[in-house]
Structure formats: structure tokens, C-alpha cells
PDBQT receptor file of N, H, CA, C and O in Angstrom, charges set to zero:
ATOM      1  N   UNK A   1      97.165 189.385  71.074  1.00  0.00    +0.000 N 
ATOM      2  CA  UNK A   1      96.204 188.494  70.454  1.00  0.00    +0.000 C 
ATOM      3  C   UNK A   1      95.627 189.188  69.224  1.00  0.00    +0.000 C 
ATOM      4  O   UNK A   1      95.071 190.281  69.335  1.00  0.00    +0.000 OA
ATOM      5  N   UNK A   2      95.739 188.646  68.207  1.00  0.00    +0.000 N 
ATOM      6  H   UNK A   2      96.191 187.758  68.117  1.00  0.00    +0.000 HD
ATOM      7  CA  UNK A   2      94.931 189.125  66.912  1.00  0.00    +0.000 C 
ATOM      8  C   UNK A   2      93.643 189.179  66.861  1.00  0.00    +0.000 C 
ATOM      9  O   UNK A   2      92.826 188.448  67.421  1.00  0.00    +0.000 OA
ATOM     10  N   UNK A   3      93.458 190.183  66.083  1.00  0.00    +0.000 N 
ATOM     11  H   UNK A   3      94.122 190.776  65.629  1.00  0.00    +0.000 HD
ATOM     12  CA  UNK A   3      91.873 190.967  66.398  1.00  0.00    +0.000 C 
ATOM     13  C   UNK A   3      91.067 189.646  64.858  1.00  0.00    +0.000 C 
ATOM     14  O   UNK A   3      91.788 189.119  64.011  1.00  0.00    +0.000 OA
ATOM     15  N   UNK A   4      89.852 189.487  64.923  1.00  0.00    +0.000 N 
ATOM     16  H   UNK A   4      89.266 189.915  65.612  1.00  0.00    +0.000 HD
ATOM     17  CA  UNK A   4      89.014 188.331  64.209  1.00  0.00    +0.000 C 
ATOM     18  C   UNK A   4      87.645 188.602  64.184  1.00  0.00    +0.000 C 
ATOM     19  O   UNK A   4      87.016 189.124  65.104  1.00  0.00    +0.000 OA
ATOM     20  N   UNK A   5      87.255 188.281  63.245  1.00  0.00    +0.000 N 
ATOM     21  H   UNK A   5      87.766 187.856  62.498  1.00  0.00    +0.000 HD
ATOM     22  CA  UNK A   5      85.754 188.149  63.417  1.00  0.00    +0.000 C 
ATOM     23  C   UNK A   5      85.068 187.540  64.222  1.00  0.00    +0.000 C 
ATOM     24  O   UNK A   5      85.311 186.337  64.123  1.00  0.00    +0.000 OA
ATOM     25  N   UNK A   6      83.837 187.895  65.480  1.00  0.00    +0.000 N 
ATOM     26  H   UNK A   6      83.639 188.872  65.561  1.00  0.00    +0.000 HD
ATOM     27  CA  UNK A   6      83.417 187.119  66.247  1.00  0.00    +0.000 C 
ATOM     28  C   UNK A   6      84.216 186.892  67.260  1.00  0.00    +0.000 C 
ATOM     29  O   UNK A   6      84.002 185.811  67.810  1.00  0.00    +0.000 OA
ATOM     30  N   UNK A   7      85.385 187.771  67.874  1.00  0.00    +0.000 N 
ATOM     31  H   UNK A   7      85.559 188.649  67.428  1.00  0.00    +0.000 HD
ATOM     32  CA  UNK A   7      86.107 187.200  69.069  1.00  0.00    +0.000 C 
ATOM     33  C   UNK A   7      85.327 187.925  70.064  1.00  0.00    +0.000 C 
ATOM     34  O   UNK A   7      84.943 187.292  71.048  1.00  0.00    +0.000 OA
ATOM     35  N   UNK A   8      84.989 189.366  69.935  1.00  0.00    +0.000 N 
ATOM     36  H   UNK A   8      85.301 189.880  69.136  1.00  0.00    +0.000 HD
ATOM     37  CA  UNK A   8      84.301 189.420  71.452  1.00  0.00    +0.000 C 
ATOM     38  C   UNK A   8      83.123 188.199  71.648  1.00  0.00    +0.000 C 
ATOM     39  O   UNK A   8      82.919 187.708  72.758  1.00  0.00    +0.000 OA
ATOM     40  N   UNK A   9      82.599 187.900  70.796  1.00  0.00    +0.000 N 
ATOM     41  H   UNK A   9      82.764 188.299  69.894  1.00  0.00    +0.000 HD
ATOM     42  CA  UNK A   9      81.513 186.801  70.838  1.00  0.00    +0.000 C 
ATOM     43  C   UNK A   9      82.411 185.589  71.303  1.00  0.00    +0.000 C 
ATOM     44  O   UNK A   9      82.333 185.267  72.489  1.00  0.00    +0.000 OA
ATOM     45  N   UNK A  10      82.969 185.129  70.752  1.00  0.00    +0.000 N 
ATOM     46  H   UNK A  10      83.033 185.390  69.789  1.00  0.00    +0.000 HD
ATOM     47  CA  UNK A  10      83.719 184.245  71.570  1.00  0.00    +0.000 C 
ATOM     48  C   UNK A  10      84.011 184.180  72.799  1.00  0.00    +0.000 C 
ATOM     49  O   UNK A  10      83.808 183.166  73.466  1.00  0.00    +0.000 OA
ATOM     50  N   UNK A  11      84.740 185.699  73.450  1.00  0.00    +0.000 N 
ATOM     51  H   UNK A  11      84.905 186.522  72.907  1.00  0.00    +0.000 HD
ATOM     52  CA  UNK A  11      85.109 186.029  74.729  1.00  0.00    +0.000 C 
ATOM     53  C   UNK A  11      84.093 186.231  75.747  1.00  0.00    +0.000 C 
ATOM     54  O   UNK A  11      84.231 186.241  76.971  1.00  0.00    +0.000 OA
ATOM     55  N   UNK A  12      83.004 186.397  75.011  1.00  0.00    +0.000 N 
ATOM     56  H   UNK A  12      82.892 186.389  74.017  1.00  0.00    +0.000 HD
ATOM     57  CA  UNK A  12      81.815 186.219  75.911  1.00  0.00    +0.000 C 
ATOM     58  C   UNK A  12      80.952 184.797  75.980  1.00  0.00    +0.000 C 
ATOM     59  O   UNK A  12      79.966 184.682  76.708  1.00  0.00    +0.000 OA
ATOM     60  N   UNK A  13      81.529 183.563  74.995  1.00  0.00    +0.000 N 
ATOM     61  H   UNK A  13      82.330 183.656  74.404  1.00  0.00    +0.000 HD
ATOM     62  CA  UNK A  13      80.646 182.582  75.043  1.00  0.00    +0.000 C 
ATOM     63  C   UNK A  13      82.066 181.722  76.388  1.00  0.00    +0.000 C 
ATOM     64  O   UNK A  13      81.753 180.849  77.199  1.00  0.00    +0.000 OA
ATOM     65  N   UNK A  14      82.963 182.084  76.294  1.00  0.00    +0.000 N 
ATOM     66  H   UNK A  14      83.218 182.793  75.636  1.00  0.00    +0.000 HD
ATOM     67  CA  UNK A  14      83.766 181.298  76.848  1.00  0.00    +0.000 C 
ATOM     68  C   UNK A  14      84.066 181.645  78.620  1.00  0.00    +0.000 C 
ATOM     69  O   UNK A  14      84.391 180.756  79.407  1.00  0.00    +0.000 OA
ATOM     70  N   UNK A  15      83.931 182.700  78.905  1.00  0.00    +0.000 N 
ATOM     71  H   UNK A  15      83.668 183.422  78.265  1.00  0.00    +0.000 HD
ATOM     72  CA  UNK A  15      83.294 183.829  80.046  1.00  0.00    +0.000 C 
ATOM     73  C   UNK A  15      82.185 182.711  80.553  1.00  0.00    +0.000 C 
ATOM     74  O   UNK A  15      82.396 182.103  81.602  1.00  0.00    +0.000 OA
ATOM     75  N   UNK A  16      81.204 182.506  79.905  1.00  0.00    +0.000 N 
ATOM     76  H   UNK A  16      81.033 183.000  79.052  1.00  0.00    +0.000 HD
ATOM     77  CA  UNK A  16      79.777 182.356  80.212  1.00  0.00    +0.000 C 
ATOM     78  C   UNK A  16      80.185 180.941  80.614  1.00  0.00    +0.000 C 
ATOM     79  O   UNK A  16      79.875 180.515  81.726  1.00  0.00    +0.000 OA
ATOM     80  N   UNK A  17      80.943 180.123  79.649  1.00  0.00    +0.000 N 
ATOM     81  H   UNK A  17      81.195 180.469  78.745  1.00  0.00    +0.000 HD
ATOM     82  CA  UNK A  17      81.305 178.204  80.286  1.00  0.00    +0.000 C 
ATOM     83  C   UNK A  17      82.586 178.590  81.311  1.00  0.00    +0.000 C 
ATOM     84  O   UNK A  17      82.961 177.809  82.186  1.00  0.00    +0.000 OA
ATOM     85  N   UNK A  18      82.978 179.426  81.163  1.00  0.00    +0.000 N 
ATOM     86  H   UNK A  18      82.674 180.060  80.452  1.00  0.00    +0.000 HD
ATOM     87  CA  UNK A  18      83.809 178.771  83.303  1.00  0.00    +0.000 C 
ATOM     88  C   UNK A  18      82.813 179.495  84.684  1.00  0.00    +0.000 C 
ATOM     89  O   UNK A  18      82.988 179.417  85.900  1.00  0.00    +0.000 OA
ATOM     90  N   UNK A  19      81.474 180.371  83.671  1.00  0.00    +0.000 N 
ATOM     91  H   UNK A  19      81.332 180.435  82.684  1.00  0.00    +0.000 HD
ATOM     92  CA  UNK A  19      80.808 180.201  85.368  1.00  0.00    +0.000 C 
ATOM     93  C   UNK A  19      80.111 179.170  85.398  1.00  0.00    +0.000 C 
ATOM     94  O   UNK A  19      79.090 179.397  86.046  1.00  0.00    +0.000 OA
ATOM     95  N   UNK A  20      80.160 177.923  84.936  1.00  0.00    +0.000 N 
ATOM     96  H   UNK A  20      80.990 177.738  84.409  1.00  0.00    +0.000 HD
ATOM     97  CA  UNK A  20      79.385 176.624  84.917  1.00  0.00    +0.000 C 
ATOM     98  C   UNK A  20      80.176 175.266  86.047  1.00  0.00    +0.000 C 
ATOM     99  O   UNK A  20      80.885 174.407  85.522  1.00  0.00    +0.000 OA
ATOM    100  N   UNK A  21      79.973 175.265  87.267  1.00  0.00    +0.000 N 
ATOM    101  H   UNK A  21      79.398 175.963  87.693  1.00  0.00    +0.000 HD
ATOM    102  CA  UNK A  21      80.176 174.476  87.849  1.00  0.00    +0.000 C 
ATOM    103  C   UNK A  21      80.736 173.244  87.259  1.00  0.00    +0.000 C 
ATOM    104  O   UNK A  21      80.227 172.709  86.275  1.00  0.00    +0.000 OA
ATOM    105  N   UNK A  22      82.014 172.698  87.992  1.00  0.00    +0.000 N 
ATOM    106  H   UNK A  22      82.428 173.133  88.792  1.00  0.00    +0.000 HD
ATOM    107  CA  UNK A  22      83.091 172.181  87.520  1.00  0.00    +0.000 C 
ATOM    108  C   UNK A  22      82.287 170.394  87.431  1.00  0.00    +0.000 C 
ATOM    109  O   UNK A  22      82.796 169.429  86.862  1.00  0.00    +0.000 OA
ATOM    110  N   UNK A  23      80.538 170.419  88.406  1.00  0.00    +0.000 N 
ATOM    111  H   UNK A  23      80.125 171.204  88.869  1.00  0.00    +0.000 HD
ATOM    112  CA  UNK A  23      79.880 168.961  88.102  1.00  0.00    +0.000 C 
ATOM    113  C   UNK A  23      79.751 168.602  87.431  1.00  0.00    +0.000 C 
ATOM    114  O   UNK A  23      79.906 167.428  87.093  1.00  0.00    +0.000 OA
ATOM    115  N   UNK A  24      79.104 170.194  86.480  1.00  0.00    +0.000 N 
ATOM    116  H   UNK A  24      78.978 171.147  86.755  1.00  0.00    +0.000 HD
ATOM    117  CA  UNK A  24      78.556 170.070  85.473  1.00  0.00    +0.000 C 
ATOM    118  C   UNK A  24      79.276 170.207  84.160  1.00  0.00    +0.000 C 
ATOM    119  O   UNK A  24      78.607 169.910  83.170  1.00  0.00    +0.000 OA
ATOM    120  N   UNK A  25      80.000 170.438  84.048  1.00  0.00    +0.000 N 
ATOM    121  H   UNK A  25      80.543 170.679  84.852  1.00  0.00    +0.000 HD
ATOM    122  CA  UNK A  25      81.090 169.940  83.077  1.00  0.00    +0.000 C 
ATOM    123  C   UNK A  25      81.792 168.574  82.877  1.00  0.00    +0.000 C 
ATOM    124  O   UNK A  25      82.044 167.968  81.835  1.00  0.00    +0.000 OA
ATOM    125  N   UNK A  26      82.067 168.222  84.332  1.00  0.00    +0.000 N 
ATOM    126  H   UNK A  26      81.863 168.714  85.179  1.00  0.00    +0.000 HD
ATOM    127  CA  UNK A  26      82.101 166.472  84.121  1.00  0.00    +0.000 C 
ATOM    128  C   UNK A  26      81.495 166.006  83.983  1.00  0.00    +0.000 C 
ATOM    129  O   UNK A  26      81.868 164.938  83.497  1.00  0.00    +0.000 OA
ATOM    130  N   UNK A  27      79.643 166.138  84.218  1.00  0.00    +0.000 N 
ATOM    131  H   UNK A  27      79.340 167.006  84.612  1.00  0.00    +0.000 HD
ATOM    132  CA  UNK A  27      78.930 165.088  83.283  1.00  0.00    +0.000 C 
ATOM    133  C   UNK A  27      78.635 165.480  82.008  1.00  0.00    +0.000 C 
ATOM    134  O   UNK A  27      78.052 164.667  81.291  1.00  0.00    +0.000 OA
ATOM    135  N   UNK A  28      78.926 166.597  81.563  1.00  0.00    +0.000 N 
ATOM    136  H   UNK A  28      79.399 167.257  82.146  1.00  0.00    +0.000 HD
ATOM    137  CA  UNK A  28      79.048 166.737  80.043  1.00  0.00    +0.000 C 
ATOM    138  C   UNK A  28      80.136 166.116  79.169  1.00  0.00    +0.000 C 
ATOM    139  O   UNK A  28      79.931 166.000  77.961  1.00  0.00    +0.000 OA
ATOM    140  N   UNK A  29      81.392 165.673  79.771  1.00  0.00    +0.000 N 
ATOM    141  H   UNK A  29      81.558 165.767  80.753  1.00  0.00    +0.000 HD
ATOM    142  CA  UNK A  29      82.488 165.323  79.613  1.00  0.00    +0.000 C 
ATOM    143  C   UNK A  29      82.270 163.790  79.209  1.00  0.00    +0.000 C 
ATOM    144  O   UNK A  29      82.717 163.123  78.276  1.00  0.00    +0.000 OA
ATOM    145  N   UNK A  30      81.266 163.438  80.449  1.00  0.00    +0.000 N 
ATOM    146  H   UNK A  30      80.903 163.980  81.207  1.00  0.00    +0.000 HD
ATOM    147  CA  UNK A  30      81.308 161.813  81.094  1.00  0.00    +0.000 C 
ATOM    148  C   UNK A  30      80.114 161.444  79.814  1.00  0.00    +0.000 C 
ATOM    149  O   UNK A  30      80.059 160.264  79.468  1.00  0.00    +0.000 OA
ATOM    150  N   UNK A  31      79.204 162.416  79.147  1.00  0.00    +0.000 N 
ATOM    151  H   UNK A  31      79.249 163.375  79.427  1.00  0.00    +0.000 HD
ATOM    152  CA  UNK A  31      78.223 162.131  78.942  1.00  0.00    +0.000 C 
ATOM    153  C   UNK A  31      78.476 161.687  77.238  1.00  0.00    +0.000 C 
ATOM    154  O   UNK A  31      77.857 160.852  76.578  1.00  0.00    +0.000 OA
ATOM    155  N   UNK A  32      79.957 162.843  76.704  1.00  0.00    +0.000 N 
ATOM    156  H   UNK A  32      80.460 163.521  77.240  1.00  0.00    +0.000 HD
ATOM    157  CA  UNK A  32      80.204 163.123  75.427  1.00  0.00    +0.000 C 
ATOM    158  C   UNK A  32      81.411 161.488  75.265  1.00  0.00    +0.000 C 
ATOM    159  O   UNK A  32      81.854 161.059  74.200  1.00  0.00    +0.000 OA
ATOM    160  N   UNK A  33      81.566 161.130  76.108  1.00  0.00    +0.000 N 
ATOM    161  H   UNK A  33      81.206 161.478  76.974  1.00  0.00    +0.000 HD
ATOM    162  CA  UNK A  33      82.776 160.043  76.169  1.00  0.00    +0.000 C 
ATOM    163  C   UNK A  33      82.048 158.665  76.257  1.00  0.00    +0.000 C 
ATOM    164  O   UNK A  33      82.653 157.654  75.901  1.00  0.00    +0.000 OA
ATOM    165  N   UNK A  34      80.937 158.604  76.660  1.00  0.00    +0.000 N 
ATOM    166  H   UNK A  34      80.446 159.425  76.949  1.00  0.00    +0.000 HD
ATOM    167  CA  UNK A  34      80.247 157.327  77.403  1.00  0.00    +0.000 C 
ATOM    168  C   UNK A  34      79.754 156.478  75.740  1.00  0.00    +0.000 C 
ATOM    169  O   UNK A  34      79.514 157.045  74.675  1.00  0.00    +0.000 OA
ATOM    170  N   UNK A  35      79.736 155.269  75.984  1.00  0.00    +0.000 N 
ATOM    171  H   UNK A  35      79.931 154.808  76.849  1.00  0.00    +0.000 HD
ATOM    172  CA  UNK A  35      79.455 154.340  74.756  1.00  0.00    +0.000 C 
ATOM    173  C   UNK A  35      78.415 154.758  74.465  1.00  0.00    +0.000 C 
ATOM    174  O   UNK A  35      78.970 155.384  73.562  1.00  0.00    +0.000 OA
ATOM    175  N   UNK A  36      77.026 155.128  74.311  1.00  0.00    +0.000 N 
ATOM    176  H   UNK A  36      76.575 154.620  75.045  1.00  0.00    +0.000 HD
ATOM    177  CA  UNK A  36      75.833 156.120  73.456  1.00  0.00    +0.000 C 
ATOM    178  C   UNK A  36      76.631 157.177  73.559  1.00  0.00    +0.000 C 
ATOM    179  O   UNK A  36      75.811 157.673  74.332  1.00  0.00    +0.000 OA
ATOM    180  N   UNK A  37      77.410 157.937  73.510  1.00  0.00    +0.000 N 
ATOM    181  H   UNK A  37      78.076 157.534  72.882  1.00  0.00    +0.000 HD
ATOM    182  CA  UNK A  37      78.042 159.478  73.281  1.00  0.00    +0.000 C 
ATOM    183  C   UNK A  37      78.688 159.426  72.099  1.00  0.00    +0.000 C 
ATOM    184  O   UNK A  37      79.064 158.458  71.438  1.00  0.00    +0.000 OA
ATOM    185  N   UNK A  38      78.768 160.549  71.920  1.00  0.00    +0.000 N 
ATOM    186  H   UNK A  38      78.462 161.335  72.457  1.00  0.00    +0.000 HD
ATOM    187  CA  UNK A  38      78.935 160.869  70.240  1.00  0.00    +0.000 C 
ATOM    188  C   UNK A  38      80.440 160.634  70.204  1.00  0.00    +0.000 C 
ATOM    189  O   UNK A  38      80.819 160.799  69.044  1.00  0.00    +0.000 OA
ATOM    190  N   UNK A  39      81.464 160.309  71.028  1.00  0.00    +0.000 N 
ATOM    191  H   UNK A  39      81.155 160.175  71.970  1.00  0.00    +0.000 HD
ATOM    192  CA  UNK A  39      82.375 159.798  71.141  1.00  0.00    +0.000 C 
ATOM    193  C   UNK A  39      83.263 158.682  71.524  1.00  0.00    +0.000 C 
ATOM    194  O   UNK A  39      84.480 158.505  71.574  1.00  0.00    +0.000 OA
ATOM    195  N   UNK A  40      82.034 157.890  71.813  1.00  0.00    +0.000 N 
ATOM    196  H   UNK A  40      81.045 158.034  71.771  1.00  0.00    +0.000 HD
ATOM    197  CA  UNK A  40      81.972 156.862  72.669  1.00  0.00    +0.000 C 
ATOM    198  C   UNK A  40      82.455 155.683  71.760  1.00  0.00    +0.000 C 
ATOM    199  O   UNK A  40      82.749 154.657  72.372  1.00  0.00    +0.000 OA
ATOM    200  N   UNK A  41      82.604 155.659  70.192  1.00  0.00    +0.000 N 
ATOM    201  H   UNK A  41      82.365 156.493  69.695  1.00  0.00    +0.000 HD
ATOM    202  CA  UNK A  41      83.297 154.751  69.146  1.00  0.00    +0.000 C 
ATOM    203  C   UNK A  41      84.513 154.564  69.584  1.00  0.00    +0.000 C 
ATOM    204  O   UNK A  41      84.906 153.398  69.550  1.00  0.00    +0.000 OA
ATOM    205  N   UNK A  42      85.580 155.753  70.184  1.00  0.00    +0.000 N 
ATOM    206  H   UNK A  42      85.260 156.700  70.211  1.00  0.00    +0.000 HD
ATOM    207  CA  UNK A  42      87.001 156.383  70.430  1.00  0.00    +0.000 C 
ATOM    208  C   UNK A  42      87.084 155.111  71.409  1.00  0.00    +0.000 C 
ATOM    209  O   UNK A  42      87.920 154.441  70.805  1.00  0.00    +0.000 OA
ATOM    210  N   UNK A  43      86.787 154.472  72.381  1.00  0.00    +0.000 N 
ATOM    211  H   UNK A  43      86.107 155.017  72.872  1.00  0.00    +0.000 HD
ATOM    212  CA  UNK A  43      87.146 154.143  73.773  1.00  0.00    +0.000 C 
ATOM    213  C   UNK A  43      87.919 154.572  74.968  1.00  0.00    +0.000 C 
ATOM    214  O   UNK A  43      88.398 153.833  75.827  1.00  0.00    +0.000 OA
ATOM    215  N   UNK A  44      87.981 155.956  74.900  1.00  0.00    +0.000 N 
ATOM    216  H   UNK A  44      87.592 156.557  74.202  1.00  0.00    +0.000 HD
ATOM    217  CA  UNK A  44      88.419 156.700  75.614  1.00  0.00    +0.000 C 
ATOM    218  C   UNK A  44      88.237 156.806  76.621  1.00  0.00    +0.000 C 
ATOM    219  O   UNK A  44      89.153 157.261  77.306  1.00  0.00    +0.000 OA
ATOM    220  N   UNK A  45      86.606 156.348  77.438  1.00  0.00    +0.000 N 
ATOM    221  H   UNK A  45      85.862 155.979  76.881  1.00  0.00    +0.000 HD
ATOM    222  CA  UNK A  45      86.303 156.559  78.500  1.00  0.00    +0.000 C 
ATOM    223  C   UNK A  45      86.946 155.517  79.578  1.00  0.00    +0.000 C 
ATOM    224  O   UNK A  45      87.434 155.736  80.687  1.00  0.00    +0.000 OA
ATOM    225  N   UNK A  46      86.785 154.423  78.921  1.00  0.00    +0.000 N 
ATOM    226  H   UNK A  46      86.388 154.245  78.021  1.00  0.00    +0.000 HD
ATOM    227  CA  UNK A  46      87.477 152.912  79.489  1.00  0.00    +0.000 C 
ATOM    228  C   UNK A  46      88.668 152.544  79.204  1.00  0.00    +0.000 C 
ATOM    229  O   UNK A  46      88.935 152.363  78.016  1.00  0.00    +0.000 OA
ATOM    230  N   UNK A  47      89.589 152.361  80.118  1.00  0.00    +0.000 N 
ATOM    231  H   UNK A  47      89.372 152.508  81.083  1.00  0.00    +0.000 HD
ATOM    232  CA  UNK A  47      90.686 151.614  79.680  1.00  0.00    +0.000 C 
ATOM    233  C   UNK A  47      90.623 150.317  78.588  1.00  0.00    +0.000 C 
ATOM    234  O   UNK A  47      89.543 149.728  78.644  1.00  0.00    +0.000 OA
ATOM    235  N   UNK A  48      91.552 149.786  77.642  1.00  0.00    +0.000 N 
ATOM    236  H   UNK A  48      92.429 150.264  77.597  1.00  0.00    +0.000 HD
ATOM    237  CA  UNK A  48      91.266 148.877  77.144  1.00  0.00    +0.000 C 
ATOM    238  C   UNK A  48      91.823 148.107  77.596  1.00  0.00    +0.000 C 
ATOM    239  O   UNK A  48      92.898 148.243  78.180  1.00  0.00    +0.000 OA
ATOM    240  N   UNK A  49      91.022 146.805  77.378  1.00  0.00    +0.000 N 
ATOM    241  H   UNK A  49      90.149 146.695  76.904  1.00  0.00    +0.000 HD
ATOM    242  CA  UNK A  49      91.409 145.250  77.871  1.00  0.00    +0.000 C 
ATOM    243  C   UNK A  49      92.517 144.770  76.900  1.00  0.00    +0.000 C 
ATOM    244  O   UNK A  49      92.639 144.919  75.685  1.00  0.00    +0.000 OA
ATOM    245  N   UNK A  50      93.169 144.242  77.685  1.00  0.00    +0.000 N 
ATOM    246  H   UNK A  50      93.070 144.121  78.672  1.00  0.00    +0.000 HD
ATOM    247  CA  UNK A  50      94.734 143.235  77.702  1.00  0.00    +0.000 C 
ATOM    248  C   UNK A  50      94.823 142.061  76.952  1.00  0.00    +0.000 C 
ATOM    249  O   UNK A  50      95.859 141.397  76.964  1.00  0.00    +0.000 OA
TER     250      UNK A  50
């Protein structure tokens, strides 16, 4: 792996999100996908209608 600016920082911010309970990541998931979510334009969360 190539050496970068900010990777131990990285390797420690990314360390720190998988000791975060796998709930709590799906409602961050559920929360970033949901129609008020900042992604929620996409329709990703819902299947689309036929």
C-alpha cells in the first residue's frame, strides 16, 4: 500500500467506524437514503413503481 498524507489518520478514523455496531450503521445508512436524506432525490431506498 502506498505511503500518503493523512493515512495513519485515516487508519485510525476507519478502525474507530467498524467498532460501531452494525444497528448503528444501518440507521445511518437508512437515515442517508430516506426521502428527507441527503440522498433521498436518488430513489434508492424504494423500489420503483411499474
Amino acid at each position: 500500500m502506498a505511503d500518503f498524507r493523512g493515512r495513519g489518520a485515516l487508519i485510525v478514523a476507519l478502525n474507530a467506524l467498524m467498532g460501531l455496531p452494525s444497528v448503528v450503521v444501518g440507521v445511518l445508512v437508512y437515515l442517508a437514503l430516506s426521502r428527507s436524506g441527503p440522498f433521498g432525490s436518488y430513489g434508492l431506498l424504494f423500489s420503483p413503481r411499474r
